[in-house]
C-alpha positions as CSV (number, residue, x, y, z in Angstrom):
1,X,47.1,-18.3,121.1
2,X,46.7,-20.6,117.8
3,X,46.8,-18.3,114.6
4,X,44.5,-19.7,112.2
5,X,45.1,-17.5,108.9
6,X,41.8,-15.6,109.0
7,X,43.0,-14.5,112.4
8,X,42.8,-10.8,112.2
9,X,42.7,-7.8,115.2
10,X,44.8,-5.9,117.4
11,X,47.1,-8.4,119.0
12,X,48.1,-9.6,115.5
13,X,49.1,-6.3,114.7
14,X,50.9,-6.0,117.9
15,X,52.8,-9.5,117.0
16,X,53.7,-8.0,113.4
17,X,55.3,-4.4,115.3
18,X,57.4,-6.4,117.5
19,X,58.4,-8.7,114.6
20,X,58.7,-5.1,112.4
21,X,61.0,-4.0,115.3
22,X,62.7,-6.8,115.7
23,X,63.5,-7.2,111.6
24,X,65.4,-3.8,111.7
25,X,67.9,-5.1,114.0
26,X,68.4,-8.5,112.0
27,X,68.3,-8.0,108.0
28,X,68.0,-11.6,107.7
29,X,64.2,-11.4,109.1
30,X,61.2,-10.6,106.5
31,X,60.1,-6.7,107.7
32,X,56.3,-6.8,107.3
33,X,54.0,-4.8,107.5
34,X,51.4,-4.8,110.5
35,X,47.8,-4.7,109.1
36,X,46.4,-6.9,111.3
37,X,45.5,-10.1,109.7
38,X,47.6,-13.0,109.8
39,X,48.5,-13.8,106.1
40,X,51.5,-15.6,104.3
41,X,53.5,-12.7,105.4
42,X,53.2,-12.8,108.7
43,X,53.5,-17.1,108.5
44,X,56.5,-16.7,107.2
45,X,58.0,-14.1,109.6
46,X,56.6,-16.6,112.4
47,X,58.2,-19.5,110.9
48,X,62.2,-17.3,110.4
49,X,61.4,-15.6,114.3
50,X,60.9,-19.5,115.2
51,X,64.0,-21.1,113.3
52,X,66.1,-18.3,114.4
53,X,65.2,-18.9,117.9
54,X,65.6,-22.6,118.4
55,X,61.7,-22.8,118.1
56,X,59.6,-25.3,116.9
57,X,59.1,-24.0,113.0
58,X,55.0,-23.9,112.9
59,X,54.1,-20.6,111.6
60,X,51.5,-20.9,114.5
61,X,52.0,-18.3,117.3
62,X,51.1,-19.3,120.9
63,X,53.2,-18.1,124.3
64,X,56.6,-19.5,124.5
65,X,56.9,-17.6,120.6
66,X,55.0,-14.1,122.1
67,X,57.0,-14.2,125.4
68,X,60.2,-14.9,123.3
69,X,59.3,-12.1,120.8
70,X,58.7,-9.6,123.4
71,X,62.0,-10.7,125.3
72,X,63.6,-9.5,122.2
73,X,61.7,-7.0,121.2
């Protein structure tokens, strides 16, 4: 799934809880806020999920960075 930044809707929101969830346990991660919309926010939690996990840094969202949030989460 490519996240343009207009992106906006339900799995977005879903991507922002686990990262939310995921943020508690690890103060080093940016807690957002889920609203739904991919913004600079949620770009930049991407990009710290991604660096922390051996990732490729994007910002961009597509499976390997959902199934590895969800694994976590």
């Amino acid at each position: 799934m490519n996240t343009p930044s207009n992106y906006v809707g339900q799995p977005i929101r879903s991507l922002q809880t686990m990262l939310r969830t995921i943020a508690h346990a690890d103060e080093t991660l940016l807690k957002i806020v889920p609203d739904g919309i991919y913004g600079p926010n949620t770009v930049q939690a991407v990009r710290e999920f991604q660096r922390q996990n051996a990732l490729p840094v994007t910002g961009e969202t597509d499976n390997i960075n959902i199934s590895s949030a969800f694994n976590k989460w």
